[in-house]
N, C-alpha and C positions, 0 to 999 in steps of 0.2 A: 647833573649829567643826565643823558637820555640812554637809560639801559631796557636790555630783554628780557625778560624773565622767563625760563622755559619750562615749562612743567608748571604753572604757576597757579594750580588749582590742589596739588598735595601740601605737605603740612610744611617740606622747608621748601619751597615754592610761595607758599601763602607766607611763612616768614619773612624772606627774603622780599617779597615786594611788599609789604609792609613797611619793612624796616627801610627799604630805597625809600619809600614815600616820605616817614616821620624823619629822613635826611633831607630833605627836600630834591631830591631827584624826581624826573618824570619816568614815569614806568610804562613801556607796553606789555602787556601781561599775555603768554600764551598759555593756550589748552586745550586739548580735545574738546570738550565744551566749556567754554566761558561761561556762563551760567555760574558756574561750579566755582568760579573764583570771590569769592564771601569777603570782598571790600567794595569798597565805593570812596571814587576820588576823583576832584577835577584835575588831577594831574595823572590819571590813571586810563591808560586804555585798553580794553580787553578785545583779544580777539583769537578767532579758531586756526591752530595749528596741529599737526601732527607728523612726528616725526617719520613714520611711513610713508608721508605723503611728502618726498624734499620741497616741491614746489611750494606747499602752503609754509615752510619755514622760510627759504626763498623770498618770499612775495613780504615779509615781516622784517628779514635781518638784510643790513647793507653794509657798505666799506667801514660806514663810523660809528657803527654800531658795539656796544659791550653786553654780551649776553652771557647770564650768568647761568646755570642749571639744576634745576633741585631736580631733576628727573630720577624716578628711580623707579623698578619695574623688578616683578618677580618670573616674565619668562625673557629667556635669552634671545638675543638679539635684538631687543629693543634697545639698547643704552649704544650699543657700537652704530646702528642704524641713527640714534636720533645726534651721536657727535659724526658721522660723517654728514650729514645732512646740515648741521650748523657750521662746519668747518665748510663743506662745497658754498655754503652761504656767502663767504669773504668776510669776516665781522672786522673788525680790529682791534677786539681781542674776548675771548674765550674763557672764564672762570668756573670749574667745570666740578660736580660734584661724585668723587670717588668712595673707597671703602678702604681701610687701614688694614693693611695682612695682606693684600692683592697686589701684585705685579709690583714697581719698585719699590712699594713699601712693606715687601714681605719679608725681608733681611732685619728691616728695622726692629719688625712686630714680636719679632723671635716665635716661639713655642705657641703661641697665639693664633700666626697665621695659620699652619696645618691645621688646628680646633677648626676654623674660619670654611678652610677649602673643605670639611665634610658639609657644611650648615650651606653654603654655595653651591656646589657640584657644578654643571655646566653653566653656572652664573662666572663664573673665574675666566673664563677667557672673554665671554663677552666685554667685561667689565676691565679685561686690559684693556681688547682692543681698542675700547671707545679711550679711555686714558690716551694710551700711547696715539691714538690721530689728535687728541686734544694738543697734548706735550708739542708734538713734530709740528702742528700751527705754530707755534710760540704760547698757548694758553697756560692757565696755571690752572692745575688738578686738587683741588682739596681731599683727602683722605682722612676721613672722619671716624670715629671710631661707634660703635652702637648707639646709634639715636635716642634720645629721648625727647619727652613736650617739659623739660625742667626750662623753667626761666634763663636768660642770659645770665651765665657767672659773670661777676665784677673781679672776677680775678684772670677771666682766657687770656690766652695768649696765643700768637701763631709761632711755629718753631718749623726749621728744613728735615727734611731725612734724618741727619747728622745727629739731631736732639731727639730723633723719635723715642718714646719709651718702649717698653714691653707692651703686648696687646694686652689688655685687662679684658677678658670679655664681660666681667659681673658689673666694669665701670662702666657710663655710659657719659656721651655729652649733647645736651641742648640742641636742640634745631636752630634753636632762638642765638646762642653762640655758636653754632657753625655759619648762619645769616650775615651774622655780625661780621666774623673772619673774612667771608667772601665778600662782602661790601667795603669793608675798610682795603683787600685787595682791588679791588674796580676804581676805587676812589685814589687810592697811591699803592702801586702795583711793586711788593718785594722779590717776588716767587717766575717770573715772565717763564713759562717755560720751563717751570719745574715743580714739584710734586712741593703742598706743603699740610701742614697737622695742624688742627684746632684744636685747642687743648683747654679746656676749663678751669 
């Protein structure tokens, strides 16, 4: 396949087009500076985007294109900015990288999520809105639970809303298995259009 990679200079960003590559997918990799993106591939193309900037995501994503997102930012309004910008894009289809305890999956996360919205404060609406313009594309939201650089589990699995657990905030899961998640969805798509959980 020929996917996007957005944010593809952070760490599940640099996972995720890693792992497209060693699938044998071609990747265009974006990033405020490419420089920054620490692969090298002939199936690899890096180039400068920023989601502030719709135009330079624009001029990157088209009708048949599948962009996936490791974006992730510590001031608000970067994440709803950089999915309306990929959605005004037109892709054909959107794998979008969210937070477990936030907007439809805060029912799931139980007692968790409120821990979550003090550590977030005005990062919590940001981080619907971009979700919810993902969802209303038809794209699918992954909702990950605290990151870590742990290796891919041999045991993840993706599960819907319905199977979400409690939030563990002391558990964490892999960048390297949430990559995975999102790649095995771009590859054969369960989720079109709805929120789903990596789970290690």
């Amino acid at each position: 396949m020929n996917l996007i990679v957005l944010a593809a200079s952070g760490r599940t960003g640099l996972a995720l087009t890693r792992q497209a590559l060693e699938r044998g997918h071609t990747v265009t990799a974006i990033a405020r500076d490419p420089r920054r993106i620490a692969l090298d591939h002939e199936n690899l193309r890096k180039v400068a985007g920023d989601v502030s900037d719709p135009a330079s995501i624009a001029a990157v994503v088209g009708p048949d294109s599948v962009v996936l997102s490791g974006l992730g930012t510590e001031t608000a309004g970067v994440l709803s900015a950089g999915a309306e910008a990929v959605v005004a894009s037109g892709p054909a289809r959107i794998i979008w990288l969210g937070a477990y305890g936030t907007g439809p999956s805060a029912e799931a996360a139980g007692e968790g999520a409120a821990v979550l919205e003090k550590f977030l404060g005005d990062r919590i609406p940001d981080k619907v809105a971009a979700d919810n313009a993902v969802l209303a594309a038809g794209g699918t939201v992954f909702h990950a639970g605290v990151l870590s650089d742990e290796p891919e589990s041999p045991s993840r699995r993706t599960v819907g809303l319905d199977e979400g657990p409690p939030l563990d905030l002391r558990a964490t899961v892999g960048r390297e298995t949430v990559a995975a998640a999102m790649l095995d969805e771009a590859e054969a798509p369960r989720f079109p259009g709805a929120v789903a959980l990596p789970l290690s």
